[in-house]
N, CA, C and O of each residue as an XYZ file, in Angstrom:
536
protein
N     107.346    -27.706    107.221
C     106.696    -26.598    107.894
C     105.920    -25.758    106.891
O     104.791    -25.296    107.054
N     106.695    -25.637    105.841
C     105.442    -24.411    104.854
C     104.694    -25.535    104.492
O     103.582    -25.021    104.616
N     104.503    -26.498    104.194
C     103.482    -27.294    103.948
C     102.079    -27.234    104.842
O     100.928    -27.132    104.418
N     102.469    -27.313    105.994
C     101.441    -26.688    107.002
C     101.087    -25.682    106.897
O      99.861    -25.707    106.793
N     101.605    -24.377    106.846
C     101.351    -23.102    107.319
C      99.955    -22.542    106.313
O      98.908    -21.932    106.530
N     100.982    -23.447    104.535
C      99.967    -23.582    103.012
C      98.573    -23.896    103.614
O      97.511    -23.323    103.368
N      98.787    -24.846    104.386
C      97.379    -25.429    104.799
C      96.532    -24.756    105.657
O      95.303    -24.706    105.603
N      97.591    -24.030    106.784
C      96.432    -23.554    107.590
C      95.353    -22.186    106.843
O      94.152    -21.937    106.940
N      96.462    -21.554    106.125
C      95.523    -20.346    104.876
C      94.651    -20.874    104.099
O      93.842    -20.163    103.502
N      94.670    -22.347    103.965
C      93.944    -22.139    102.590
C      92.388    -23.384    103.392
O      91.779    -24.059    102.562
N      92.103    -23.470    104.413
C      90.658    -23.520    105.123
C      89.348    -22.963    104.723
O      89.228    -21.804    105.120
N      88.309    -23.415    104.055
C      87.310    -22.698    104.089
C      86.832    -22.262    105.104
O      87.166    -22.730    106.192
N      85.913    -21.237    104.992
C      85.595    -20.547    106.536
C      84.136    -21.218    106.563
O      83.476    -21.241    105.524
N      83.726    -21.664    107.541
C      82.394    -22.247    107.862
C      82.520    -24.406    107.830
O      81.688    -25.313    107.845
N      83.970    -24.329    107.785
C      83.908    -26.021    107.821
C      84.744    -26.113    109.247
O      85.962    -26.080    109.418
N      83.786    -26.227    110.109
C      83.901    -26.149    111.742
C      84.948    -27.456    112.466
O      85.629    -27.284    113.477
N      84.856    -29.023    111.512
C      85.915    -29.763    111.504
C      87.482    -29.366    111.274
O      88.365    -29.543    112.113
N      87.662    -28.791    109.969
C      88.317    -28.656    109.673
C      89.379    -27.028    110.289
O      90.550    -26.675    110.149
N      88.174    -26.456    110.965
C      88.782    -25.484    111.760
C      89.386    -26.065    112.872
O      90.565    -25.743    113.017
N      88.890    -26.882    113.758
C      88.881    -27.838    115.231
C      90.527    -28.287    114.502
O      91.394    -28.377    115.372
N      90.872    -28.480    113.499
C      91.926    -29.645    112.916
C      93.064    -28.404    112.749
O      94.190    -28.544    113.225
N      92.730    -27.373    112.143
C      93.670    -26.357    112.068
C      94.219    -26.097    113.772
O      95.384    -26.356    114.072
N      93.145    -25.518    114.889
C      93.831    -25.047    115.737
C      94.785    -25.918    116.386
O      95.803    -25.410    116.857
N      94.535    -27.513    116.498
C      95.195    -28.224    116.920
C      96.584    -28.333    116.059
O      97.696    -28.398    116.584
N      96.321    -28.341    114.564
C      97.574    -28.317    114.229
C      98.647    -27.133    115.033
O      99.648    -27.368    115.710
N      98.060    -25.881    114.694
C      98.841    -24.726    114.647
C      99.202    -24.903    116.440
O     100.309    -24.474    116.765
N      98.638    -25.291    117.173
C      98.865    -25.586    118.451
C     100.344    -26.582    118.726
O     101.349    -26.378    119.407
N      99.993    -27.512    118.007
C     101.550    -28.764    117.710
C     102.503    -27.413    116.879
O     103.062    -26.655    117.672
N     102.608    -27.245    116.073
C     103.826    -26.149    115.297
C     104.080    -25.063    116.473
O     105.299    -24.939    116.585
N     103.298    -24.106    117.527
C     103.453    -23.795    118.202
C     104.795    -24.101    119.208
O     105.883    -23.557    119.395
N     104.033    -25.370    119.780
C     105.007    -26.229    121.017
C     105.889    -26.957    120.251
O     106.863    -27.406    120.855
N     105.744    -27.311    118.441
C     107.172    -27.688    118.192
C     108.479    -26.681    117.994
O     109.637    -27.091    118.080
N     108.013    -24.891    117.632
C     109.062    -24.360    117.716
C     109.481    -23.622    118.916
O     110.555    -23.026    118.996
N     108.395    -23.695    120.060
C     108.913    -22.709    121.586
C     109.703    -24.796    121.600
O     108.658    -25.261    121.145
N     110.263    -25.574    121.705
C     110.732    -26.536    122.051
C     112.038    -26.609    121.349
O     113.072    -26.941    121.928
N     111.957    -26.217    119.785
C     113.235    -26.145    119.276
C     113.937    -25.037    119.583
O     115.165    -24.947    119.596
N     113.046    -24.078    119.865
C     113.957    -22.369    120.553
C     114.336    -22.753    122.133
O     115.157    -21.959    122.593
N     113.979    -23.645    122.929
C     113.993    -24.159    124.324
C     115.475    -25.331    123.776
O     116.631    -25.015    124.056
N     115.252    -26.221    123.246
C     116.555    -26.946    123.196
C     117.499    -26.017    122.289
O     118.674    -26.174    122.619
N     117.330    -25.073    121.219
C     119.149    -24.734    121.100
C     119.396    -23.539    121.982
O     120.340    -22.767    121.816
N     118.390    -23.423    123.037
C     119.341    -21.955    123.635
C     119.847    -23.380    124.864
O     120.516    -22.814    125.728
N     119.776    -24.597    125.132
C     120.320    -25.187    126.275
C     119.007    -24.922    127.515
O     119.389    -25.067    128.677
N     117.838    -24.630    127.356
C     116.756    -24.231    128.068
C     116.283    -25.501    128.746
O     116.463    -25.695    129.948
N     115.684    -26.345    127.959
C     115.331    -27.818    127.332
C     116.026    -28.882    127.164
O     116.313    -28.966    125.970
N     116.505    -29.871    127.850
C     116.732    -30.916    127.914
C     115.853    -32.481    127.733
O     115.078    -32.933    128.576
N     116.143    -33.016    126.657
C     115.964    -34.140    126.462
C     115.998    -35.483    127.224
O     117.107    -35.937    127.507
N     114.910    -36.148    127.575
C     115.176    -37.309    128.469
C     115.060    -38.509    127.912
O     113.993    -38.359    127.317
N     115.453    -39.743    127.653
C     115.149    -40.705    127.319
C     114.812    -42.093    128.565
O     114.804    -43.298    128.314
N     114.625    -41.596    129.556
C     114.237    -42.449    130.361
C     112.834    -41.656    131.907
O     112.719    -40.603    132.535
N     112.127    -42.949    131.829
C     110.989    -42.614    132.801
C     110.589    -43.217    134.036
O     110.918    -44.358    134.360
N     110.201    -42.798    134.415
C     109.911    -43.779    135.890
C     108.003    -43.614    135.755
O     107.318    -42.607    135.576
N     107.627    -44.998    135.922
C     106.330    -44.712    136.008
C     105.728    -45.486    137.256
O     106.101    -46.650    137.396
N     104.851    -44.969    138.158
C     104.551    -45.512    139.487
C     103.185    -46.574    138.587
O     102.448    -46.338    137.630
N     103.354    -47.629    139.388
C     102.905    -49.355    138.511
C     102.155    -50.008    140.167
O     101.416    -50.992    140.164
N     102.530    -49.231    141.491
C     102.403    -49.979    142.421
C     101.434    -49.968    143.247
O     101.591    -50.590    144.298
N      99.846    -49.083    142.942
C      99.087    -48.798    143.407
C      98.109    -49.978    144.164
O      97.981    -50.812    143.267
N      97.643    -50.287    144.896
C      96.233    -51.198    145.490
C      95.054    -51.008    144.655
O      93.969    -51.430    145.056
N      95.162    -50.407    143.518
C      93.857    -49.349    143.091
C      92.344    -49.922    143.795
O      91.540    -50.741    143.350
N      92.334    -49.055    145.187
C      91.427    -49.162    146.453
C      89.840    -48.952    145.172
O      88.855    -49.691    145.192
N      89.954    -48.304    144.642
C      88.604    -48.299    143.994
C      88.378    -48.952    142.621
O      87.522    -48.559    141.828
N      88.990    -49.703    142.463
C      89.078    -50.561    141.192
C      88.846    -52.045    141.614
O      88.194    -52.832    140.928
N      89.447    -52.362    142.824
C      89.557    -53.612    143.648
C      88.344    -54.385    143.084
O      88.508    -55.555    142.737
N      87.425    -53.935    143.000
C      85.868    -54.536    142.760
C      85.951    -54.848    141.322
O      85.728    -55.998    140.942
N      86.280    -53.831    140.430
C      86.108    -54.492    139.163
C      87.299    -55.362    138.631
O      87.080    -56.312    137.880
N      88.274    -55.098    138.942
C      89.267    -56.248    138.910
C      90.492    -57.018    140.029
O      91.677    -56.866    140.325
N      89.552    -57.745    140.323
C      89.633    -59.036    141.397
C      90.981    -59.892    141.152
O      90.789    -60.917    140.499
N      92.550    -59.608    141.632
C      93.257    -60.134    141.148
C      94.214    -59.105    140.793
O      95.309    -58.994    141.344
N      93.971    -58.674    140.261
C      94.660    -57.735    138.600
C      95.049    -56.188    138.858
O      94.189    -55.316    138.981
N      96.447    -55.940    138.926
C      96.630    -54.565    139.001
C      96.299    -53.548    138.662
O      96.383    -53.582    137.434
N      95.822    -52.234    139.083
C      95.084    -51.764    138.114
C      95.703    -50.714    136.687
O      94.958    -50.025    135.991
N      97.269    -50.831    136.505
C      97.961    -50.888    135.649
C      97.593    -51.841    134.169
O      97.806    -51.590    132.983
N      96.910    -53.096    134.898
C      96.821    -53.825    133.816
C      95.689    -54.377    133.475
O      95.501    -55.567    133.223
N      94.629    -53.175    133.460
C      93.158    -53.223    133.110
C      92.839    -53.337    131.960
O      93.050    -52.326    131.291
N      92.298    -54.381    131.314
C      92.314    -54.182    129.651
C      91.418    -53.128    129.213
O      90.451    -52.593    129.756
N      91.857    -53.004    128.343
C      91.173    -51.305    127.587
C      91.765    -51.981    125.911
O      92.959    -52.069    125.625
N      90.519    -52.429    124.899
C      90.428    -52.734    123.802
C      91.293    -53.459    123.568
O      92.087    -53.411    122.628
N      91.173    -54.662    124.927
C      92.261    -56.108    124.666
C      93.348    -56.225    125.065
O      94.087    -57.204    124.955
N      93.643    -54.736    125.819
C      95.091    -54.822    125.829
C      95.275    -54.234    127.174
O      94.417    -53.400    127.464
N      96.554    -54.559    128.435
C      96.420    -53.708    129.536
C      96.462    -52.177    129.513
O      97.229    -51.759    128.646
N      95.948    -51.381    130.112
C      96.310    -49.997    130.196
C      97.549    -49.608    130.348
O      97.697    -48.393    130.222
N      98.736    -50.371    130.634
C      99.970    -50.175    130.853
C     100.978    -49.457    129.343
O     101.825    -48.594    129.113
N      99.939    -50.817    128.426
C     100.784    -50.827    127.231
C     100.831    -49.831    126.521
O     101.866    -49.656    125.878
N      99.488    -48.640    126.381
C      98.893    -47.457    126.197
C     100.037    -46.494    126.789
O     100.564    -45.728    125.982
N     100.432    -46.467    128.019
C     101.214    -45.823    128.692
C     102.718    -45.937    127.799
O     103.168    -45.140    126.977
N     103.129    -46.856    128.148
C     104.281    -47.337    127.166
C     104.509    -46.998    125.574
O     105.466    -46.326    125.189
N     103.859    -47.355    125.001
C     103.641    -46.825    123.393
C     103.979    -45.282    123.543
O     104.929    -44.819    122.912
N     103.326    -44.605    124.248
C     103.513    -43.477    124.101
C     104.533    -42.825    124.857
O     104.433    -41.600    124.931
N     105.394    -43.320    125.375
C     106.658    -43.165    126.185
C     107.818    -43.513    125.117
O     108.999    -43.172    125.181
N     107.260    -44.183    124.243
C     107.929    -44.901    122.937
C     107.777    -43.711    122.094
O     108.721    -42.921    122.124
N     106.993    -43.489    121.512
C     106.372    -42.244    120.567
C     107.553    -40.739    120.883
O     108.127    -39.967    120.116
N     107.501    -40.879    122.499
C     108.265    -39.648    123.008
C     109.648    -39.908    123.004
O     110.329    -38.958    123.388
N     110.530    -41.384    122.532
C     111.707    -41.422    122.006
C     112.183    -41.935    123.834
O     113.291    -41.866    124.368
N     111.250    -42.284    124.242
C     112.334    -43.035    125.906
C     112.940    -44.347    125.409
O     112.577    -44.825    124.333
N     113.646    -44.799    126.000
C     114.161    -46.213    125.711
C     114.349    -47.103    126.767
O     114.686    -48.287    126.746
N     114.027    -46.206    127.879
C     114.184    -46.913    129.360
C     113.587    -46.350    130.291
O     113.791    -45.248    130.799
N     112.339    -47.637    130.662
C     111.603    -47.369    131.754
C     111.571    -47.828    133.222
O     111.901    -49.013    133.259
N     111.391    -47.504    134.033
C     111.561    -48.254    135.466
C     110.239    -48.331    136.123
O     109.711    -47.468    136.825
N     109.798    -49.456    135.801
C     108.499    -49.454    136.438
C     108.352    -49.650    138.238
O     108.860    -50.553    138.904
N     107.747    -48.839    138.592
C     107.809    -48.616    140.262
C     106.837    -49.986    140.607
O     105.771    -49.729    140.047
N     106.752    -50.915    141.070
C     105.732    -51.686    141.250
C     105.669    -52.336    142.672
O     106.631    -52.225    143.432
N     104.463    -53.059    143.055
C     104.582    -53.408    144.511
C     103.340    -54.333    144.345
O     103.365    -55.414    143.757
N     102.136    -53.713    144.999
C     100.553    -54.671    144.910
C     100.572    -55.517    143.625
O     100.526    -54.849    142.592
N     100.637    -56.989    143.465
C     100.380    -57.965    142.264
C     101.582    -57.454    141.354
O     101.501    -57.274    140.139
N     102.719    -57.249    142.148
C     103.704    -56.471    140.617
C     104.137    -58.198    139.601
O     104.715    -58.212    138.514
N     103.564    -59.667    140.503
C     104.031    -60.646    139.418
C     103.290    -60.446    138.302
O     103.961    -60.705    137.303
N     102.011    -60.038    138.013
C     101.390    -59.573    136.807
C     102.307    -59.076    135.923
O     102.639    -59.690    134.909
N     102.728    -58.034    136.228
C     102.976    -56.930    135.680
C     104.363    -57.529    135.113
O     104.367    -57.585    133.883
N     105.608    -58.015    135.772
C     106.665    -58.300    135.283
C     106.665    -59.619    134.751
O     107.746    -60.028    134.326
N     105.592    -60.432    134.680
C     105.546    -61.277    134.012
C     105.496    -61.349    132.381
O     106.153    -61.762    131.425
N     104.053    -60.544    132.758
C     103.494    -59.862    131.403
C     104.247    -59.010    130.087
O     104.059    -59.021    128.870
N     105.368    -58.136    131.166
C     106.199    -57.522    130.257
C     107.755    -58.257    130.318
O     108.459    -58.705    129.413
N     107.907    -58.197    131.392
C     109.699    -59.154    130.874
C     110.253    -57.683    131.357
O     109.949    -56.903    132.260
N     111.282    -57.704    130.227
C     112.414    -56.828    130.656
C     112.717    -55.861    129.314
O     113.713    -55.216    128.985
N     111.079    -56.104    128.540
C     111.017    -54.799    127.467
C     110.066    -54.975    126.825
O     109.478    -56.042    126.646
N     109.718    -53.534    126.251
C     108.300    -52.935    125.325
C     108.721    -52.826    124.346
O     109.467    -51.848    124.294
N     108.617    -53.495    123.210
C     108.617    -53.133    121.866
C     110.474    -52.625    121.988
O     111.436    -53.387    122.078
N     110.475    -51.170    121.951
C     111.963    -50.978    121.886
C     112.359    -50.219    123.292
O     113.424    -49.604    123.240
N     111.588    -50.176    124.646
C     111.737    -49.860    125.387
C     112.742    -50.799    126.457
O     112.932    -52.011    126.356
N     113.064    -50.288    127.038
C     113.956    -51.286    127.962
C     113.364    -51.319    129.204
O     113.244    -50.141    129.539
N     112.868    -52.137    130.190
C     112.363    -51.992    131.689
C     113.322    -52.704    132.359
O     114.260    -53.455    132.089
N     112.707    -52.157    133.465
C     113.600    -51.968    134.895
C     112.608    -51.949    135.847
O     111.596    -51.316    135.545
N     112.660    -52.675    137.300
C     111.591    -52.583    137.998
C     112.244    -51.962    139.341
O     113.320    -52.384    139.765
N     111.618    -51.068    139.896
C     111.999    -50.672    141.206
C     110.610    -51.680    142.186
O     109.381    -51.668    142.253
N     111.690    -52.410    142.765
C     110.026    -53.048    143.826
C     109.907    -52.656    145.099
O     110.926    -52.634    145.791
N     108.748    -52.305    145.610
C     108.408    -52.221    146.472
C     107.384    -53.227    147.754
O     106.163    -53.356    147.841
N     108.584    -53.839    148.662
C     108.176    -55.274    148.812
C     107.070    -54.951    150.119
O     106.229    -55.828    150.323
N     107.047    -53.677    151.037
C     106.148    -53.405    151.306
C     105.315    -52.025    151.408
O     105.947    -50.969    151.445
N     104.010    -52.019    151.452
C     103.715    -50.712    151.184
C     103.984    -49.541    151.681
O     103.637    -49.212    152.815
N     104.679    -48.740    150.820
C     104.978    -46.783    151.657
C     103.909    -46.151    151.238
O     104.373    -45.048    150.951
N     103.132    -46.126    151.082
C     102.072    -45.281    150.462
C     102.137    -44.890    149.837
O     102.844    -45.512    149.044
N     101.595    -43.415    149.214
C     101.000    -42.994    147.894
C     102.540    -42.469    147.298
O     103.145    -41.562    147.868
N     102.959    -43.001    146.358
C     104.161    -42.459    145.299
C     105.248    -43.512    146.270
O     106.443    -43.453    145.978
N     104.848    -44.394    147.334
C     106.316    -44.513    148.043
C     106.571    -43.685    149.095
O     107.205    -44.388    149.882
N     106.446    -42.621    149.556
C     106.379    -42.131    150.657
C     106.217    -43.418    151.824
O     106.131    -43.156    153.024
């Protein structure tokens, strides 16, 4: 933490990058200590597991991918799912339940029954409830 703080004082004034880089820092130190004052008063609770809805028709995607959930749209080679995941990873989950339904064999094919160090779980939905399941 004083390593940062060193940093945010010692900025030249007129290097407009490096300002953009400060507020964001001081923004993260912000939400990292209202989070550590939120978990030791018992405020804040920790989750290690997520549910992410996987089961959409994506009605306006249909056109550009013919087949293919729109969970698992590649974006720089890779499905959009995995993007999702990594960073569910990053946030320390270890267990996800993917909600799935429209083309969910894609999807559980593709992943199995884990991400990297994530664990999945599929809730299926064998016919459609609409938006979230409803």
């Amino acid at each position: 933490m004083k390593e940062k703080c060193t940093y945010l004082l010692n900025v030249p004034s007129g290097d407009t990058p490096r300002i953009q880089e400060v507020h964001i820092l001081l923004g993260h130190i912000i939400c990292e200590l209202v989070e550590q004052k939120l978990l030791k008063n018992n405020l804040l609770m920790r989750t290690s597991e997520a549910i992410v809805l996987a089961g959409g028709f994506g009605t306006r995607l249909k056109d550009l991918l013919p087949g293919i959930p729109k969970c698992m749209a590649s974006v720089n080679g890779k499905p959009f799912l995995t993007y999702v995941l990594a960073y569910l990873e990053h946030q320390k989950i270890n267990k996800v339940i993917l909600s799935v339904g429209y083309l969910k064999d894609h999807i559980i094919k593709y992943f199995g029954n884990s991400y990297s160090s994530i664990t999945i779980e599929y809730a299926v939905e064998n016919e459609p409830l609409g938006t979230g399941g409803r």
